[in-house]
Biopython code that builds the backbone (N, CA, C, O; Angstrom):
import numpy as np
from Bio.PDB.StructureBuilder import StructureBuilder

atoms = [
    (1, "UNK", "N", (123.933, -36.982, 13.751)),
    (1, "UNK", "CA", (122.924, -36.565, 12.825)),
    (1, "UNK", "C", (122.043, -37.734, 12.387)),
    (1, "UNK", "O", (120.885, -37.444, 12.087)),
    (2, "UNK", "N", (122.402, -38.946, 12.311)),
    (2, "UNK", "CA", (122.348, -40.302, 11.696)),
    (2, "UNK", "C", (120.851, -40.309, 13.010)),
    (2, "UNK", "O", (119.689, -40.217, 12.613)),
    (3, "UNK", "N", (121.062, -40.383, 13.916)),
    (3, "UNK", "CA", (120.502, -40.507, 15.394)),
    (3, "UNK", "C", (119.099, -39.358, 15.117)),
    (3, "UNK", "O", (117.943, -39.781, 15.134)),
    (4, "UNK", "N", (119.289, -38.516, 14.976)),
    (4, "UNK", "CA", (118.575, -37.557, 15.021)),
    (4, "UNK", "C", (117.519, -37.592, 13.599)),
    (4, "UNK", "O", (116.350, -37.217, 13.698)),
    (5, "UNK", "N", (117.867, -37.893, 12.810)),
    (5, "UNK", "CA", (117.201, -38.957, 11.734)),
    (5, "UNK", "C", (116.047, -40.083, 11.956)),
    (5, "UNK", "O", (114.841, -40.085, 11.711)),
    (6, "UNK", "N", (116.834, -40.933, 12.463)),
    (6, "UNK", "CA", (116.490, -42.145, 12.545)),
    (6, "UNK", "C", (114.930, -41.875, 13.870)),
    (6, "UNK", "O", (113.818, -42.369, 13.681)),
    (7, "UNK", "N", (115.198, -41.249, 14.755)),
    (7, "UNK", "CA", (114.263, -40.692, 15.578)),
    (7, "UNK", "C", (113.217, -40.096, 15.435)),
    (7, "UNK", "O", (112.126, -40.345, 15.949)),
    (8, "UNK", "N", (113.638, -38.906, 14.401)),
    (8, "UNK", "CA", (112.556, -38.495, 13.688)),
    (8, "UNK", "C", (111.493, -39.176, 12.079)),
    (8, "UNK", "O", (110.691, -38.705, 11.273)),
    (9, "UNK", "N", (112.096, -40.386, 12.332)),
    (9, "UNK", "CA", (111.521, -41.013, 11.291)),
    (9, "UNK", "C", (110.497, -41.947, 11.864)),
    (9, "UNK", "O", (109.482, -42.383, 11.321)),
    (10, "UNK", "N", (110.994, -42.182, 13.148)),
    (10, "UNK", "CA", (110.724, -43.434, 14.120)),
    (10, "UNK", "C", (109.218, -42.797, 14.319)),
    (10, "UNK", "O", (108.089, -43.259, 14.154)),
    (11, "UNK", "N", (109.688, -41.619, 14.717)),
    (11, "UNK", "CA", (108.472, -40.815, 15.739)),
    (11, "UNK", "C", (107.345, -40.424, 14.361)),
    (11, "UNK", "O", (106.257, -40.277, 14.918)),
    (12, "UNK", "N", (107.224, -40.283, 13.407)),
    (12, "UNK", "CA", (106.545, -40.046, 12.190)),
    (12, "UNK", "C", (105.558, -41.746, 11.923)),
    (12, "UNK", "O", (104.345, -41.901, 11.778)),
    (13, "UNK", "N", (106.826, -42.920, 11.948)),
    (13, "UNK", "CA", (105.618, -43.813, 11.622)),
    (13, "UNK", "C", (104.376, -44.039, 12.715)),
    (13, "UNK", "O", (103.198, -44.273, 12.446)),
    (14, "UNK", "N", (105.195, -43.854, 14.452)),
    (14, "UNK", "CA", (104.240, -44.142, 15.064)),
    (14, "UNK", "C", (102.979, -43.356, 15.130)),
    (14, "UNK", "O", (101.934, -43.740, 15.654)),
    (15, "UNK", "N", (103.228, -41.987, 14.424)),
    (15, "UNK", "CA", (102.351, -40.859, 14.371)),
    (15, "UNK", "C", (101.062, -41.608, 13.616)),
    (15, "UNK", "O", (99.909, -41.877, 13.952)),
    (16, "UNK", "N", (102.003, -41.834, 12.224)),
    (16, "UNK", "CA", (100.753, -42.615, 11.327)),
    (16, "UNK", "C", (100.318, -43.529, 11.476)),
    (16, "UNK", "O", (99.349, -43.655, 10.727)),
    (17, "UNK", "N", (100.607, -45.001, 12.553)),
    (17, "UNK", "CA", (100.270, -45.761, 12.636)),
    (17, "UNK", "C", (98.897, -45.560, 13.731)),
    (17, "UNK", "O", (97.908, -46.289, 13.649)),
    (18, "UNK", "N", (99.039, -44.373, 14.825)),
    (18, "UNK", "CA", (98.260, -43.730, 15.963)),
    (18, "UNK", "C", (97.153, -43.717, 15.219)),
    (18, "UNK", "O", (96.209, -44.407, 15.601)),
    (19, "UNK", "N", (97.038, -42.973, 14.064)),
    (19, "UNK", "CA", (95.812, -42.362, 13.245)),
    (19, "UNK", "C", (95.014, -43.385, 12.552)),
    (19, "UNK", "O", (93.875, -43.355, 12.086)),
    (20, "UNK", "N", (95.879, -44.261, 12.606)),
    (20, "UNK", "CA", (95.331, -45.436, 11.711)),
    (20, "UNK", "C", (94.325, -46.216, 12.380)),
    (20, "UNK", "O", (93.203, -46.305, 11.882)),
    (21, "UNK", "N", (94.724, -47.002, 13.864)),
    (21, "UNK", "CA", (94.299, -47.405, 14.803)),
    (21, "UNK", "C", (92.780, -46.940, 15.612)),
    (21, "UNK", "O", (92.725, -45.960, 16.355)),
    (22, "UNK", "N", (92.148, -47.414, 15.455)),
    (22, "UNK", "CA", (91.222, -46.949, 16.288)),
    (22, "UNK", "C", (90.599, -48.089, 17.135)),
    (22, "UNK", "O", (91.155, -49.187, 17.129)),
    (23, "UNK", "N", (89.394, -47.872, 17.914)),
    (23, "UNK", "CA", (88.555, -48.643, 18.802)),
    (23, "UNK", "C", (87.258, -48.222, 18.803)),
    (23, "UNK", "O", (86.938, -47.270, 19.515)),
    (24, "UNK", "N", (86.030, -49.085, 17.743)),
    (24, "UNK", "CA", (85.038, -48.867, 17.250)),
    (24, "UNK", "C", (83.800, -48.566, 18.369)),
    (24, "UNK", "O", (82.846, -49.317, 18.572)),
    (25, "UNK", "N", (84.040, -47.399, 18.976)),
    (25, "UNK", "CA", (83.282, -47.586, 20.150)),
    (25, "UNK", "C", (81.420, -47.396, 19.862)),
    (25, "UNK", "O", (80.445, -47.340, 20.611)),
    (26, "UNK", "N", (81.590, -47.353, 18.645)),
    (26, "UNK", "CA", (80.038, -47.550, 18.522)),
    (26, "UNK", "C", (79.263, -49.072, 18.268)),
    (26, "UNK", "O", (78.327, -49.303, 17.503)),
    (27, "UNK", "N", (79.728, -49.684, 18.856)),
    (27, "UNK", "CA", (79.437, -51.600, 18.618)),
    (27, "UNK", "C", (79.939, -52.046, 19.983)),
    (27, "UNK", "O", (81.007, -52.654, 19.912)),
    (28, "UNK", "N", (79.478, -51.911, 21.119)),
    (28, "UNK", "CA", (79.730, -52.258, 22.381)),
    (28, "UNK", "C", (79.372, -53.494, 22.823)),
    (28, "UNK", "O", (78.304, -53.641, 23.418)),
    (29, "UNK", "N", (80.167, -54.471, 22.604)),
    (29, "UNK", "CA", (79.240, -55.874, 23.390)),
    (29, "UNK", "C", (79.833, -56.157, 24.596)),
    (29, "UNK", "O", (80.856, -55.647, 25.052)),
    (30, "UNK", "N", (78.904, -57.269, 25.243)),
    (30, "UNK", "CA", (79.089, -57.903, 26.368)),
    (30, "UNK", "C", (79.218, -58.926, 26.686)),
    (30, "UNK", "O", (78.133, -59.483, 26.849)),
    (31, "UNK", "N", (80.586, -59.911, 27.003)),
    (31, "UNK", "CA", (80.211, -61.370, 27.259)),
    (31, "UNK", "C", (80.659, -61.961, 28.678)),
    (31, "UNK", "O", (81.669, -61.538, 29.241)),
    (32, "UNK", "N", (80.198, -62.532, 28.987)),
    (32, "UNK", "CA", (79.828, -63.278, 30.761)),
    (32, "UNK", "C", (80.967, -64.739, 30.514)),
    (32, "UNK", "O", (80.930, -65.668, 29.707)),
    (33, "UNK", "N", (81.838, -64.420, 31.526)),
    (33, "UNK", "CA", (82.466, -65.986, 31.839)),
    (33, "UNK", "C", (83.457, -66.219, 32.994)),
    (33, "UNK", "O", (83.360, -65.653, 34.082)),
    (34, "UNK", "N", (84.095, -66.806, 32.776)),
    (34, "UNK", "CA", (86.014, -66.972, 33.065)),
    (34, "UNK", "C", (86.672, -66.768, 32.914)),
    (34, "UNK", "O", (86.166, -65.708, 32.546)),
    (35, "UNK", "N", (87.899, -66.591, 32.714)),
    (35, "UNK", "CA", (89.396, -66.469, 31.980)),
    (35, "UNK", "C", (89.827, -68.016, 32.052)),
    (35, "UNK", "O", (89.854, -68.743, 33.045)),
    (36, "UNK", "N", (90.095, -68.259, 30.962)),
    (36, "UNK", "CA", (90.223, -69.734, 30.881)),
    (36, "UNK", "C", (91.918, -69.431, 30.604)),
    (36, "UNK", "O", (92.670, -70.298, 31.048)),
    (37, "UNK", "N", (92.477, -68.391, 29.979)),
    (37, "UNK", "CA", (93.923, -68.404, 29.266)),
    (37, "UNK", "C", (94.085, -66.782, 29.242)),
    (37, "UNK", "O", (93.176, -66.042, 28.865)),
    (38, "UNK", "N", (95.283, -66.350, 29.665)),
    (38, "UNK", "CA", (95.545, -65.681, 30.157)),
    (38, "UNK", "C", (96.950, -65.508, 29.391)),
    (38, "UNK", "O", (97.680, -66.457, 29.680)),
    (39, "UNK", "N", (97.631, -64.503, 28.409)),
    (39, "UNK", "CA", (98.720, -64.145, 27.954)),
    (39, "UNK", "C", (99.029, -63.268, 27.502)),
    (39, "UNK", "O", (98.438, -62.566, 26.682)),
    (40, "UNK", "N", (100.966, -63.049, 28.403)),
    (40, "UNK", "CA", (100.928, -61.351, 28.633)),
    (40, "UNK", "C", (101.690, -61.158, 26.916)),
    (40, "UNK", "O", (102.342, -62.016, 26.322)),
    (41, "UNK", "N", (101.404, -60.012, 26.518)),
    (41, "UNK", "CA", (101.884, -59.325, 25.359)),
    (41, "UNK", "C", (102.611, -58.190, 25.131)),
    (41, "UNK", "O", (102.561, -57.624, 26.223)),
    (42, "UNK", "N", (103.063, -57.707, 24.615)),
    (42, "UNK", "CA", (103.945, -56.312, 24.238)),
    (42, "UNK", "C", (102.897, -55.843, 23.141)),
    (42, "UNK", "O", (102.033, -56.505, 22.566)),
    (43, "UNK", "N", (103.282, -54.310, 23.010)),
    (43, "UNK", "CA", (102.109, -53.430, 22.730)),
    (43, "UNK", "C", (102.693, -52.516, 21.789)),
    (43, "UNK", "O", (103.810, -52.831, 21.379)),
    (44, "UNK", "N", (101.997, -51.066, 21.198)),
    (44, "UNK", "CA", (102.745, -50.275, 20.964)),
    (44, "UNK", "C", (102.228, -48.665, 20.552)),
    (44, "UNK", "O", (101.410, -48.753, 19.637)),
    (45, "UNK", "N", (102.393, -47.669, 20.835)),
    (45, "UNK", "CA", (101.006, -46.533, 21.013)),
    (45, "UNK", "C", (100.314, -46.728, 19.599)),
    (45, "UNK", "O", (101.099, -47.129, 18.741)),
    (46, "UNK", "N", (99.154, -46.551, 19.223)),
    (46, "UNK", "CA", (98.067, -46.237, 20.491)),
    (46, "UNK", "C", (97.829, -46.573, 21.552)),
    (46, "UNK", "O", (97.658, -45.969, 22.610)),
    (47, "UNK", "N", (97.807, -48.379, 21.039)),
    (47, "UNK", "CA", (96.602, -49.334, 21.584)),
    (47, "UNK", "C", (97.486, -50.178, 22.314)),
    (47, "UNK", "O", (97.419, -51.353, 21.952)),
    (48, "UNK", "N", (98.492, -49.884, 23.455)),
    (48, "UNK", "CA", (99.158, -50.271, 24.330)),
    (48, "UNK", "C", (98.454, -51.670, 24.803)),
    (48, "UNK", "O", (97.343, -51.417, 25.266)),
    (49, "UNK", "N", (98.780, -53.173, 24.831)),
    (49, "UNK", "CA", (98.197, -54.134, 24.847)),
    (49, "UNK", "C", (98.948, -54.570, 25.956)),
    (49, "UNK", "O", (100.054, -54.078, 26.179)),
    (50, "UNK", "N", (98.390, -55.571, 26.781)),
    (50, "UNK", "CA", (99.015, -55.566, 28.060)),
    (50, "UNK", "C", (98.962, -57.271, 28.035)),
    (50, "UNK", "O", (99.915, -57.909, 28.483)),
    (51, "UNK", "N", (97.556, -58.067, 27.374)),
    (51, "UNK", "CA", (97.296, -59.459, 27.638)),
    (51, "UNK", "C", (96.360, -59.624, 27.047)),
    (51, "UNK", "O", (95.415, -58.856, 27.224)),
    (52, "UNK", "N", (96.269, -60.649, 26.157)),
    (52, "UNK", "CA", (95.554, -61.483, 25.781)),
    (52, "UNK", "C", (94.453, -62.562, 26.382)),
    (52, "UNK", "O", (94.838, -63.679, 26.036)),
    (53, "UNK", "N", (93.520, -62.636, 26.969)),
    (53, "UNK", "CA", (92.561, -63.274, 27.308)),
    (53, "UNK", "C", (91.939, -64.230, 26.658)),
    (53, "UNK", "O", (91.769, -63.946, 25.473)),
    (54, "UNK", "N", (91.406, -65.578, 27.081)),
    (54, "UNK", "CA", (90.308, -66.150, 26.383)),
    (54, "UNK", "C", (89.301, -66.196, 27.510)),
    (54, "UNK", "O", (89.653, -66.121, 28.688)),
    (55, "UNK", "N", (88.445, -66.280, 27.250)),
    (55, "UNK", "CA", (86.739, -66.064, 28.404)),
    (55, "UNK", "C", (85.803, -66.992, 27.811)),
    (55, "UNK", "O", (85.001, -66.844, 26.888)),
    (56, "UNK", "N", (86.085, -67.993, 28.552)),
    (56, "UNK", "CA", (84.706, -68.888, 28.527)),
    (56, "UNK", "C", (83.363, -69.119, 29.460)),
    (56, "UNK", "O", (83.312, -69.351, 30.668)),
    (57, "UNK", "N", (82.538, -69.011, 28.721)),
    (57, "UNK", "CA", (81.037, -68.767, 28.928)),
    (57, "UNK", "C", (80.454, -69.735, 29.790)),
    (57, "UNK", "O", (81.228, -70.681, 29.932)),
    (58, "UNK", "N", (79.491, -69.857, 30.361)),
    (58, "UNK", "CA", (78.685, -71.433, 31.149)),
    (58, "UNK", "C", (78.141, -72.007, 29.912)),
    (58, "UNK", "O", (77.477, -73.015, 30.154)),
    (59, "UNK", "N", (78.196, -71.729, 28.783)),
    (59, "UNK", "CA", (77.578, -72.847, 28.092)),
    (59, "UNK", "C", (79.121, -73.324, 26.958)),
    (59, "UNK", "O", (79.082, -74.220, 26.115)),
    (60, "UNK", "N", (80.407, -72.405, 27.278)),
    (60, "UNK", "CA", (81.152, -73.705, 26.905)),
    (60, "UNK", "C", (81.934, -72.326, 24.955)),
    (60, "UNK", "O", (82.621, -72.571, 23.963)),
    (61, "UNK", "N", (81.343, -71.298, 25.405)),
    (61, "UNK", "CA", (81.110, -70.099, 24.115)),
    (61, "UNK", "C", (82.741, -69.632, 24.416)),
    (61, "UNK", "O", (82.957, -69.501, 25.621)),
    (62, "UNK", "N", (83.675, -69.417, 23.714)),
    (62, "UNK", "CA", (84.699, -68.678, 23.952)),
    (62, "UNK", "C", (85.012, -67.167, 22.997)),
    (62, "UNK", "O", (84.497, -66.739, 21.964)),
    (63, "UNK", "N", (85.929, -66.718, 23.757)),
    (63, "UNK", "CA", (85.888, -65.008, 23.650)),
    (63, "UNK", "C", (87.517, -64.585, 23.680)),
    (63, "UNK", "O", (88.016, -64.552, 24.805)),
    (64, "UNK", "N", (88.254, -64.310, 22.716)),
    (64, "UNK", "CA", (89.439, -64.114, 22.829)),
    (64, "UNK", "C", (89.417, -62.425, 22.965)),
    (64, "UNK", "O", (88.429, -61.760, 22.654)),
    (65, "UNK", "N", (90.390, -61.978, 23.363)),
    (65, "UNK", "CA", (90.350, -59.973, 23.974)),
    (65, "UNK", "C", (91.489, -59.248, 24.169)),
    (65, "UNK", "O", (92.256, -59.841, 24.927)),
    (66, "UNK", "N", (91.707, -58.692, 23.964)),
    (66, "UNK", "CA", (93.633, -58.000, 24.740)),
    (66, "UNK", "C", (92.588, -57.041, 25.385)),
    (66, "UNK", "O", (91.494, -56.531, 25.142)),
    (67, "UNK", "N", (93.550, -57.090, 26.344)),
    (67, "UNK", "CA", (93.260, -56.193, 27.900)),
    (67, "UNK", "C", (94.234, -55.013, 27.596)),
    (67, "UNK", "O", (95.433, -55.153, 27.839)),
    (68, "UNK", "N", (93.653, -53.633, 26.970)),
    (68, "UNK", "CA", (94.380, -52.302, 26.554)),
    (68, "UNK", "C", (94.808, -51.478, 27.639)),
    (68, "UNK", "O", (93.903, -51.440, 28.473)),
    (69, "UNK", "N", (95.554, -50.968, 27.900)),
    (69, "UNK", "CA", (95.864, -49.703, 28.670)),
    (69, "UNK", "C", (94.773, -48.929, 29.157)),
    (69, "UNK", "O", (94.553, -48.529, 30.300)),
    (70, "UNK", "N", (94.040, -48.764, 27.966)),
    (70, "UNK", "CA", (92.700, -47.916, 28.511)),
    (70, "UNK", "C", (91.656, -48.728, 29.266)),
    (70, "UNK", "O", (90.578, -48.257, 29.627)),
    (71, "UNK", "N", (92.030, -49.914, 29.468)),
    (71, "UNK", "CA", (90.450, -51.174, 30.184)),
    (71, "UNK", "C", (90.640, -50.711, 31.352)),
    (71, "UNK", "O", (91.635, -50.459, 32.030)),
    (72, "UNK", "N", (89.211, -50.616, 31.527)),
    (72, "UNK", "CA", (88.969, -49.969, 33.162)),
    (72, "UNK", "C", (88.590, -51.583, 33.933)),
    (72, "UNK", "O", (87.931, -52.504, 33.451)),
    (73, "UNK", "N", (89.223, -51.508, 35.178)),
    (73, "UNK", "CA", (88.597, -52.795, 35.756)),
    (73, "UNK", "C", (87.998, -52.172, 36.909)),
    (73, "UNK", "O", (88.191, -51.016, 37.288)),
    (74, "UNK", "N", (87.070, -53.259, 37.562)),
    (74, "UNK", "CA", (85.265, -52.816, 38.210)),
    (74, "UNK", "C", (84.803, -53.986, 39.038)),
    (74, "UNK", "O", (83.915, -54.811, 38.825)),
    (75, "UNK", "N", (85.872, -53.796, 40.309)),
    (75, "UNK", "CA", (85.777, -55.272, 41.249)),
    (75, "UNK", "C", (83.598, -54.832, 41.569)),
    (75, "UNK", "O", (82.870, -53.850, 41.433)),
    (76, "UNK", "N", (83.451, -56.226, 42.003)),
    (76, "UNK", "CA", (82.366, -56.061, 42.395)),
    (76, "UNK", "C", (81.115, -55.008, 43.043)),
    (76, "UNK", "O", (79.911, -54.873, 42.820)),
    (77, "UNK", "N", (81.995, -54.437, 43.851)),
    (77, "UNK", "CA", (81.750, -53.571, 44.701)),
    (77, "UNK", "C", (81.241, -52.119, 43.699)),
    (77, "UNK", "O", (80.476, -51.232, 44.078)),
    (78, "UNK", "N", (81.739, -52.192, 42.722)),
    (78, "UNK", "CA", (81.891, -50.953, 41.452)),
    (78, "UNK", "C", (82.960, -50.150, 41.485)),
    (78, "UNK", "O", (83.067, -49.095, 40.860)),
    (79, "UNK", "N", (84.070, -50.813, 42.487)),
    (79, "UNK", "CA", (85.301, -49.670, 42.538)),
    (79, "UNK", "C", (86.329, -49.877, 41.244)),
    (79, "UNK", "O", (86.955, -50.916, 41.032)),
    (80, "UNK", "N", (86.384, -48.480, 40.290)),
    (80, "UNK", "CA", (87.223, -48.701, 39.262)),
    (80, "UNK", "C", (88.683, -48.746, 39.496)),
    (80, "UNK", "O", (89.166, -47.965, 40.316)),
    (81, "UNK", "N", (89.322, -49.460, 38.952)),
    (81, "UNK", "CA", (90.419, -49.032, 38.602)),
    (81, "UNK", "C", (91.691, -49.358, 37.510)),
    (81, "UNK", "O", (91.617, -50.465, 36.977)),
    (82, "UNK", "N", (92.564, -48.713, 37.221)),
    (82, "UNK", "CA", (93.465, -49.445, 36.187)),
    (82, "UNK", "C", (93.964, -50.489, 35.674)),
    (82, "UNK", "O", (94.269, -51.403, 36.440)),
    (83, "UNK", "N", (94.159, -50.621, 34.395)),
    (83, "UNK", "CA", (94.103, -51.778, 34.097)),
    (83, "UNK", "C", (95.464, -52.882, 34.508)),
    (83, "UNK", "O", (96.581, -52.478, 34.186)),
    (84, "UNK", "N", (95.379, -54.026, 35.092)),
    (84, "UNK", "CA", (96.086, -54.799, 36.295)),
    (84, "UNK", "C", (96.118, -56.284, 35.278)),
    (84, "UNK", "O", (95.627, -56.484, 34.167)),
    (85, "UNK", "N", (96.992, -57.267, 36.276)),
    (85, "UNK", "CA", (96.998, -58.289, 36.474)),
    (85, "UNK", "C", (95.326, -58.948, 36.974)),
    (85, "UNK", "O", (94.606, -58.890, 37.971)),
    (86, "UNK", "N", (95.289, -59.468, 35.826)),
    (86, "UNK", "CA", (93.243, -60.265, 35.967)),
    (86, "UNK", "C", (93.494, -61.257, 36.657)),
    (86, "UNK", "O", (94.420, -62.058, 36.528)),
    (87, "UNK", "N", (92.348, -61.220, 37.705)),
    (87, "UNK", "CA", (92.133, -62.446, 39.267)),
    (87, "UNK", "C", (91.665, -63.380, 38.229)),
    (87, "UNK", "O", (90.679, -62.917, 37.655)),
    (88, "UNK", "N", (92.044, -64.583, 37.767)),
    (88, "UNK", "CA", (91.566, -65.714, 36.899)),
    (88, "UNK", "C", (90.660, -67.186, 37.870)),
    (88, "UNK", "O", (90.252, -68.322, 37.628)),
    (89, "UNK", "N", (90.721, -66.305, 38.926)),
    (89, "UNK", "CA", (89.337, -66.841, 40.088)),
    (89, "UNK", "C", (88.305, -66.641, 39.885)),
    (89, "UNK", "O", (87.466, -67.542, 39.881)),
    (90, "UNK", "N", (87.976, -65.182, 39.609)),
    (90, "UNK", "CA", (86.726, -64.931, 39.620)),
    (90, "UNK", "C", (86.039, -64.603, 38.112)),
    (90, "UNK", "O", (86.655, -64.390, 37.068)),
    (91, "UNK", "N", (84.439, -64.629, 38.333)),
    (91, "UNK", "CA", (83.651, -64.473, 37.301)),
    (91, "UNK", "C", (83.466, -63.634, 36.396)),
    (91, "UNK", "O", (82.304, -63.247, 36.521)),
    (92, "UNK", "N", (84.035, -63.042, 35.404)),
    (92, "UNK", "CA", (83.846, -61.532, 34.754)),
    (92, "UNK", "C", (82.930, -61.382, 33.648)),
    (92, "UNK", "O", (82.479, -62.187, 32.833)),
    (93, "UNK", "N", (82.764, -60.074, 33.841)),
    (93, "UNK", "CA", (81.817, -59.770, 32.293)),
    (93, "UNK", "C", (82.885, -58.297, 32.098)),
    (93, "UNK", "O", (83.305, -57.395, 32.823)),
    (94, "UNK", "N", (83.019, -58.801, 30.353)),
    (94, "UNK", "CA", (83.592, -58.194, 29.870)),
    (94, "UNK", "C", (82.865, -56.993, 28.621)),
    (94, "UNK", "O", (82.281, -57.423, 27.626)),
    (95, "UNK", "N", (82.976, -55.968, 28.804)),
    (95, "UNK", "CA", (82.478, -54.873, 27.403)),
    (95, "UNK", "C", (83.960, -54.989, 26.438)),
    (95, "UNK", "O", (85.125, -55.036, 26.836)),
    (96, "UNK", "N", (83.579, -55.007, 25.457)),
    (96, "UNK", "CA", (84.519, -55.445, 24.176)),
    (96, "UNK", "C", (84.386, -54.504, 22.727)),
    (96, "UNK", "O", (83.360, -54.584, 22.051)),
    (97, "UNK", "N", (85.331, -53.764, 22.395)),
    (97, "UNK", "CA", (84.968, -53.601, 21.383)),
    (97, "UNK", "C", (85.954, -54.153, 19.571)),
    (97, "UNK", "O", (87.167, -54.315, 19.701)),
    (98, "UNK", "N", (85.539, -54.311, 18.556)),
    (98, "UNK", "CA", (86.629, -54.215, 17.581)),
    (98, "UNK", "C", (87.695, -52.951, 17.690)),
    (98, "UNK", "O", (87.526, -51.858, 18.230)),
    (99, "UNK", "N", (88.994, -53.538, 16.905)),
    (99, "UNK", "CA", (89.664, -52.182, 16.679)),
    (99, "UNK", "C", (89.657, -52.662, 15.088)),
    (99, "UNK", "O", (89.408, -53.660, 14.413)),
    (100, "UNK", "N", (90.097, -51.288, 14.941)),
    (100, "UNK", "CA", (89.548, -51.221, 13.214)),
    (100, "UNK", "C", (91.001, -50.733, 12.632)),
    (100, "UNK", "O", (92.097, -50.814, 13.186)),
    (101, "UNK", "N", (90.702, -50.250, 11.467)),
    (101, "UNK", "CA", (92.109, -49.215, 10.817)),
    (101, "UNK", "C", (93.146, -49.811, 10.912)),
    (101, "UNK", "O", (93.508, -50.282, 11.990)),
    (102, "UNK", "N", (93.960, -49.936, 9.634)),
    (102, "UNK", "CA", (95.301, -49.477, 9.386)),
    (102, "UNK", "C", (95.556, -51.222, 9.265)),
    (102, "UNK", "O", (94.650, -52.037, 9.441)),
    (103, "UNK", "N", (96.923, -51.566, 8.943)),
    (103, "UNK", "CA", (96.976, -52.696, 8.706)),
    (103, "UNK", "C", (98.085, -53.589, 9.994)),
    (103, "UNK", "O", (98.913, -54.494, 9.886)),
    (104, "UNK", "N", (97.576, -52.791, 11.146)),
    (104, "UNK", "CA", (98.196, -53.671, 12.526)),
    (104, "UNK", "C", (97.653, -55.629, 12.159)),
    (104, "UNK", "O", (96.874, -56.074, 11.317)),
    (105, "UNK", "N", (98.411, -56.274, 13.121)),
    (105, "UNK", "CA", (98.112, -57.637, 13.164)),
    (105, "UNK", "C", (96.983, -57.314, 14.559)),
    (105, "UNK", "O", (96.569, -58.327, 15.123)),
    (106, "UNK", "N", (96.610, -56.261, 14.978)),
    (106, "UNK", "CA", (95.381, -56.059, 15.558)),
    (106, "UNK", "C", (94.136, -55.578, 14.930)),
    (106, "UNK", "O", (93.418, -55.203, 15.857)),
    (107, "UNK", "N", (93.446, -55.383, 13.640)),
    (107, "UNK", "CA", (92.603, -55.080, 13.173)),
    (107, "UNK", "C", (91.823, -56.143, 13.433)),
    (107, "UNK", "O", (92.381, -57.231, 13.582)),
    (108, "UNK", "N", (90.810, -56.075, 13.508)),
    (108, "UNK", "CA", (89.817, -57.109, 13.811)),
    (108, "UNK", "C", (89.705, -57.761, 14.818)),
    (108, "UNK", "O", (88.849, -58.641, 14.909)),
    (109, "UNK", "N", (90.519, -57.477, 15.759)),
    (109, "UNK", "CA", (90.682, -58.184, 17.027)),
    (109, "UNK", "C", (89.838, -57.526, 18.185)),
    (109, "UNK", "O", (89.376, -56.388, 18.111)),
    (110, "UNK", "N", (89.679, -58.434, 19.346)),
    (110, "UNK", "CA", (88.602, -57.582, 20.307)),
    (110, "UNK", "C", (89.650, -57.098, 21.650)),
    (110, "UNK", "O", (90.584, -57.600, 22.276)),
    (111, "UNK", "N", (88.868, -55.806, 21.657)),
    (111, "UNK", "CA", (89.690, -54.864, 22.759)),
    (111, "UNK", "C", (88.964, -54.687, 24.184)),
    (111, "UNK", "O", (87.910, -54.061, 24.066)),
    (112, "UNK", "N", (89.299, -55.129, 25.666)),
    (112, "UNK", "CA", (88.209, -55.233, 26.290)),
    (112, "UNK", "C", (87.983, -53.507, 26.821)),
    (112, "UNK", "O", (88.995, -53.015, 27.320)),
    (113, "UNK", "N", (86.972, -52.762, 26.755)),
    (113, "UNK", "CA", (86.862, -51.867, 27.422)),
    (113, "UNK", "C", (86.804, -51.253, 28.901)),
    (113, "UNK", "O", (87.124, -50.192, 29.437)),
    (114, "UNK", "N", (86.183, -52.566, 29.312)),
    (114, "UNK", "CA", (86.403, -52.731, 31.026)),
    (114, "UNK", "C", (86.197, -54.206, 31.066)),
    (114, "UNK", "O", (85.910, -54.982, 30.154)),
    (115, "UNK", "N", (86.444, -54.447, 32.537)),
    (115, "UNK", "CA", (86.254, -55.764, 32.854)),
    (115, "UNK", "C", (85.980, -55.758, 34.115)),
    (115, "UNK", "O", (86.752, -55.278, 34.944)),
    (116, "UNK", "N", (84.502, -56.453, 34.500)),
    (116, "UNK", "CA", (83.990, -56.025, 35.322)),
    (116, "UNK", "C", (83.705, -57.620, 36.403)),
    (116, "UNK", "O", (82.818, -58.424, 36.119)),
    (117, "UNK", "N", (84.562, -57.781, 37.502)),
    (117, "UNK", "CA", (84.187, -58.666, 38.171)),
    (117, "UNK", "C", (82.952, -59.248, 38.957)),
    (117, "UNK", "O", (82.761, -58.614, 39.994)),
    (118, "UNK", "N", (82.107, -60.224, 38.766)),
    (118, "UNK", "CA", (81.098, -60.464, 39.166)),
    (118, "UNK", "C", (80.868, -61.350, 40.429)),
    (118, "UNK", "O", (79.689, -61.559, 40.714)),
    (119, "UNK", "N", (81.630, -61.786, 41.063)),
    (119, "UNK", "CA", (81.984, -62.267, 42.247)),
    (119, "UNK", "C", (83.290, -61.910, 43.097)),
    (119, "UNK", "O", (83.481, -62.445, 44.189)),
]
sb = StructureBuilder()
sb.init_structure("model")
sb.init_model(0)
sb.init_chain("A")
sb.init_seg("    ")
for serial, (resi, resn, name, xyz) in enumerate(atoms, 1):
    if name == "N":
        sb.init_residue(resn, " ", resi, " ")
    sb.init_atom(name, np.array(xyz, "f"), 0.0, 1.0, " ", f" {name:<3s}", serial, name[0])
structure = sb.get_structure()
């Protein structure tokens, strides 16, 4: 019974924490670089986080990001697909948005929406 409790209590915060969470998709930016740093993370629903990124620019500008479950990646060619292990070879431009809500140690942080390889 203890079990059956504890489960259904479990499954209630993540409910509220889901609702809380969002990804401000009306503020879409774009930034052009590298992956200079690259680190993998643990996640938790919604906003399933896979890695942490930093992306530096040609003039030297950096861009920190978690790479979400939902980031679409977009090799050159325009072929999409799920979100992977990032080639830290090549050139990317990244769409980014804030996540907002609730009091995660992710509020304010940038979420990449896709990541789109440029070479």
């Amino acid at each position: 019974m203890k079990r059956i409790v504890l489960a259904l209590a479990t499954a209630a915060l993540v409910a509220v924490a889901a609702a809380a969470q969002q990804l401000n998709m009306n503020e879409v930016k774009t930034f052009a670089g590298s992956i200079d740093n690259l680190a993998r993370t643990r996640g938790a629903a919604p906003l399933w986080t896979y890695a942490k990124i930093t992306v530096v620019s040609d003039t030297g500008e950096k861009l920190d990001c978690f790479l979400m479950s939902s980031t679409v990646f977009i090799d050159a060619d325009g072929t999409r697909h799920e979100a992977g292990q990032p080639d830290r070879t090549k050139r990317i431009e990244i769409r980014y948005v804030k996540i907002s809500g609730g009091s995660s140690a992710l509020d304010g942080q940038n979420a990449a929406v896709s990541l789109h390889y440029l070479n």
